[in-house]
C-alpha positions as semicolon CSV with decimal commas, in nm:
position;residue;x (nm);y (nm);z (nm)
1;X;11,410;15,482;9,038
2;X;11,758;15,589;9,055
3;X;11,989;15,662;9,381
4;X;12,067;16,009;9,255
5;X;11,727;16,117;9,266
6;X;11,661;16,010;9,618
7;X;11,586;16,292;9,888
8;X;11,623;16,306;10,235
9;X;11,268;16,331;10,391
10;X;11,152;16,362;10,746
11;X;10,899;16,157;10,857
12;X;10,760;16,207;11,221
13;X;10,523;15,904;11,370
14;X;10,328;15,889;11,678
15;X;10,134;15,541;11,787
16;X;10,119;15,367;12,136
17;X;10,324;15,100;12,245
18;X;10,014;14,806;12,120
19;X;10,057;14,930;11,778
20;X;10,443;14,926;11,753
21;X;10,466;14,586;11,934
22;X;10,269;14,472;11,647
23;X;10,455;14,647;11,384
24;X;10,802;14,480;11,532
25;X;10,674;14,171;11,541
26;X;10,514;14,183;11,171
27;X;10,894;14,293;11,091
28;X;11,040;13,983;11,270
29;X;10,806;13,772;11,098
30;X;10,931;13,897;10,758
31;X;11,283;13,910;10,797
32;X;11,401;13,752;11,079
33;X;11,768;13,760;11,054
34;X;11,802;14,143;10,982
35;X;11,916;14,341;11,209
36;X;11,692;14,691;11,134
37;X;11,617;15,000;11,376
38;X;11,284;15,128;11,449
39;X;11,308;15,333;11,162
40;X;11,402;15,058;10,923
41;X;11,096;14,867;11,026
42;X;10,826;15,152;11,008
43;X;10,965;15,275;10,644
44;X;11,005;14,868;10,539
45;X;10,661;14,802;10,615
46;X;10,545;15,150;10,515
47;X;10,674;15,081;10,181
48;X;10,549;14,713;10,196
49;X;10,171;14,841;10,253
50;X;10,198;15,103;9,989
51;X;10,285;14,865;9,697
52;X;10,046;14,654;9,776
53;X;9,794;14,946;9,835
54;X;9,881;15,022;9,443
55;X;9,880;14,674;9,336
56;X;9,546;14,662;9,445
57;X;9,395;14,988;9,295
58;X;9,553;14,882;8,919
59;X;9,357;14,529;9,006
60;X;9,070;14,713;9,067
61;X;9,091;14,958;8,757
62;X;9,167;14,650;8,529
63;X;8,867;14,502;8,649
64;X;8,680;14,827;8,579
65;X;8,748;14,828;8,228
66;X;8,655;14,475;8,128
């Protein structure tokens, strides 16, 4: 992926204070000397989740196919 095909997008996320908690301390746990906002940790672990979550599914196809 290139930067010049980037878009802004808006992103709007509700949770309660339990779930962020978590989420900031998953994001301290993984890089503990950055210095992120809120937003940086939602869309770093966001992205985190959903490479994994594809990861995963090409796993499972290859697995399929044998």
């Amino acid at each position: 992926m290139t930067d010049a095909g980037k878009r802004t997008v808006q992103v709007n996320v509700k949770m309660n204070e339990e779930d962020f908690a978590l989420l900031r301390k998953a994001a301290a746990t993984l890089w503990p000397d950055a210095i992120i906002g809120n937003s940086g940790i939602l869309l770093g672990l966001a992205r985190l989740a959903a490479r994994q979550t594809i990861a995963e599914r090409k796993d499972a196809s290859r697995k399929g196919r044998q």
